[in-house]
Structure formats: structure tokens, C-alpha cells
C-alpha positions, 0 to 999 in steps of 0.5 A: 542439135545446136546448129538447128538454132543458129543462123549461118550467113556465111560458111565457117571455114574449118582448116585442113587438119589431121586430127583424130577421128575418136578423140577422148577429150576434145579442148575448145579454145575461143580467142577475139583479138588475142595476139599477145596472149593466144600463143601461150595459151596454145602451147600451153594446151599442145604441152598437157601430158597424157595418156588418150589422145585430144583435140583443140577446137580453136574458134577465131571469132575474126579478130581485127589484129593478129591472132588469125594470123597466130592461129593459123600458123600453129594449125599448120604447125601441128595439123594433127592436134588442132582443128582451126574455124575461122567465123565471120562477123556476118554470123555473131548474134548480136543481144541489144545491138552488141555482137558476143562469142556465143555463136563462136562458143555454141558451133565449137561445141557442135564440132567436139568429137570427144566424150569429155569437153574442156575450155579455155579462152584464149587470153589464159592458159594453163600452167598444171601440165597434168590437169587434162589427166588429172580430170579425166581420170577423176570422170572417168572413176566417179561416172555420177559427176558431169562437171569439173572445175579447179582452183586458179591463178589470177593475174592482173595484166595492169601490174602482172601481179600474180596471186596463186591458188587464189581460192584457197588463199581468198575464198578458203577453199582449201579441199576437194569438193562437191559443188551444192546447188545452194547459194549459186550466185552469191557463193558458187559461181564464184569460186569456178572459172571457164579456163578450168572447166571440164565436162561430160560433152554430152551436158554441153551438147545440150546446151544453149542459153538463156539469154544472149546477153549473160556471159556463157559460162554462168549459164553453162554452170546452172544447165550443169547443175541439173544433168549431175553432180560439180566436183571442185578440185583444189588445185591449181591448174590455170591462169585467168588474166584480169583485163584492165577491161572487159564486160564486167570490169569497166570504168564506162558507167552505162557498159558496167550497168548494162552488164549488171542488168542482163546479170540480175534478168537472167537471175530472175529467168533462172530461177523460174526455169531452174526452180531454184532456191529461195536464196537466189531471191535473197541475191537477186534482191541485193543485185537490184539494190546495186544497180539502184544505187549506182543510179542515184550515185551516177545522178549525184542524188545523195540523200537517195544514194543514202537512204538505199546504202542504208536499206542495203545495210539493213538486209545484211548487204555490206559491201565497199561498193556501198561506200564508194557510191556513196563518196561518189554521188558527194563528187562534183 
């Protein structure tokens, strides 16, 4: 059980609800310091069109504005859809002195009752009304797949830019699919998103990370890949917002080179556990030249900014960001 390996310091509080015992699909929803999205998000789960019935797992992470406050208002408003816990600080782990979500994320899915396990966070939401139909009924007649995901929206919160169907449109994917377990990192990974996500709860249950520092739903995605097939589905389901910061998308220097490092760890820790290809080495090798790279950059050092622009150039790594640390080491 997952619970077995965390530290509980203080009790979670689980909301007096009146949800289904036996539930077909439970929806997890983790929220921290959402008050202006978290009720969107919210209703647009409450408004999924179905046929079974489903619960909403909300985990408050003990957000310092509103969205408690948010939460437990729709958890009396509709105590027989959705089960509130409200954590604490006391139990957040904590990975190089920074506290995360897992802890949130790890017990939600100990509390699903469902056979099937869908997830969002609580800055997106979904706009197809029909995808917890439209994934279940695809589990339920091709039992050989275990994971689901879709195509998505992107909206940029700094300019409210919507860009719809944004794998079809940028990355070409314009067909259903199944997800091979070649090129995860470069090609994989990228095109999925944990607000389309759905999976067999029984994958999930299995589940704990690698590593505390990478995000949680890459490693979901690589535990996926060994229990069964991916399927992609290519509609568009969900809105995933763009946060003018986040993890991996800041301008503070040392954050994002923090990120890139726990990123190229547990590539490496993935590939000895997971046996993977020998192309994960090849993009392992090109996240390694990054990070060099942004350190010569960040130091003002260009002729070593060059020389490793140059080698990356050389292996097939063409990337504007070779550039723009290349301009940037120039810069006073």
C-alpha cells in the first residue's frame, strides 16, 4: 500500500460527503493556491456527462489564499459527488529542502474507490463534456490498454491566447494512436498532458516515485509503460494553462537549472530501473549539453558557450535555446 510509505504527521481531514461506495470512475483533482481557477476546474468535472457514476477526489494541498475556502464550499454543495481532504504542511515531503505535491497526489490515490482513475489539476479544466464517456467506453472494450491521454488546449495566462487541438496543430498529431515505448523523453512525453490523463486504478495503486524531485506525472507515464499499452486519443478534451511561472518555466536562473538537473537524474535512474532504449542515452546526452551550456551562458564564459553550442550542433541538437545562451553569455 502507498500509505505504508508515507509519513503522516498530522491526520488528513476527509469532509463529511455522501459519495458512492463503488464508483466507476474516481477523478482526482490537486489544487495549491488556485483561487481563481479551482472553481472552473470544479464544475467543469461536476458537468462530465455519463452514464456510471464518479467521484472527485479534491486534495487541498493547504493553499495560503482562497481555494480552501473554495473547496469546501462546493464539497457542501454537492456532498454526493465529491469527497474534500484537506492536508497539512506538517505532511508535504520535502526533496532538497523544497516541499512538493506528492504527498497530496500519492494519498488521493490511495482514497480512489473507482476501477478507473482520472486527473486534473486544479489550475485546468475540461472543456469535451463527454471525455469520462468517451475514455471509459474505450477501456472498457479494449481491456489490453491501461492509460489513456488526449489532445488539449493550451492557454497562456499572460495573454489568455488559446491554441486549440495544440498537438494536432504543432506536434501532427492528427490520429488515434498507440503510445510506443520508443523515444519517450524526446517524443512521447510530450505530446500527453496529466489534465487528460486516465488509467486503469489498479497501475496507479502501484505507483510511487522514483525520485521526489521530478514532476509526478512523467514518472506516472514511465511506471504506465510496463503494466500495458498507451492509447492517445486525438481530441480535444482539456485546457492546460501556461502559468507565467512554474517549475519548469521560470526566469530565476538557479530554479530552472534545478529542474533541468532533477529532470536529467531521473532520466538516468529511469533507464537502469526501466531498461530502456538506447535512444533515452542519446537524449539524456543532449539534457546534459543544456545544462552545460546554460552554466557557461549564465558565467559570461563564450568561447566555452560556443565550443559546447558547436558540439551540440555537431550530435543533430539544433535548438533556439542554443542561441539564445549563446547571445546571452555575449550580455553584460
Amino acid at each position: 500500500m502507498i500509505l505504508n510509505k508515507l509519513s503522516i504527521y498530522k491526520p488528513i481531514l476527509e469532509v463529511e460527503n455522501a459519495v458512492v461506495l463503488n464508483p466507476k470512475v474516481s477523478v482526482i483533482l490537486l489544487t495549491y493556491n488556485h483561487e481563481n481557477y479551482i472553481a472552473q476546474s470544479i464544475e467543469s468535472i461536476l458537468n462530465q456527462e455519463t452514464d456510471f457514476e464518479f467521484e472527485i477526489l479534491i486534495g487541498e494541498d493547504d493553499s495560503t489564499d482562497d481555494t480552501r475556502k473554495i473547496c469546501l464550499e462546493y464539497a457542501q454543495k454537492y456532498p454526493s459527488k465529491i469527497r474534500l481532504f484537506l492536508h497539512h504542511k506538517e505532511n508535504k515531503i520535502a526533496a532538497n529542502g523544497v516541499p512538493n505535491g506528492k504527498f497530496n497526489l500519492l494519498y488521493s490515490i490511495e482514497m480512489c474507490r473507482g476501477s478507473y482513475i482520472a486527473t486534473c489539476e486544479g489550475d485546468d479544466y475540461w472543456h469535451l463534456k463527454q471525455k469520462l464517456q468517451i475514455q471509459t467506453d474505450f477501456m472498457e472494450n479494449n481491456p489490453e490498454f491501461t492509460t489513456i491521454a488526449t489532445d488539449f488546449t493550451k492557454l497562456y495566462v499572460h495573454n489568455n491566447l488559446k491554441k486549440h487541438a495544440f498537438n494536432k496543430i504543432v506536434k501532427m498529431e492528427l490520429k488515434d494512436r498507440t503510445i510506443e515505448p520508443i523515444n519517450i523523453f524526446k517524443t512521447q512525453i510530450k505530446i500527453m498532458r496529466m489534465c487528460t490523463y486516465f488509467f486503469k486504478a489498479e497501475l496507479l495503486k502501484s505507483f510511487y516515485p522514483l525520485i521526489m524531485e521530478t514532476a509526478g506525472d512523467i514518472q506516472i507515464l514511465l511506471h504506465a509503460f510496463q503494466f500495458g499499452k498507451i492509447k492517445y486519443l486525438a481530441i480535444d478534451s482539456s485546457t492546460y494553462r501556461v502559468m507565467n511561472e512554474s517549475a519548469s518555466k521560470t526566469k530565476d536562473y538557479s530554479k530552472r537549472q534545478r529542474f533541468l538537473w532533477n529532470y536529467i537524474v531521473f532520466i538516468e535512474k529511469a533507464i537502469t530501473h526501466y531498461h530502456l532504449d538506447s535512444k533515452e542515452q542519446t537524449y539524456l546526452k543532449k539534457q546534459k549539453m543544456m545544462y552545460q551550456i546554460r552554466e557557461y551562458s549564465e558565467r559570461k564564459q563564450f568561447l566555452k558557450t560556443n565550443l559546447i553550442g558547436l558540439k551540440m550542433i555537431a550530435y543533430g541538437y539544433f535548438s533556439k535555446n542554443i542561441f539564445r545562451n549563446i547571445n546571452h553569455s555575449l550580455r553584460k
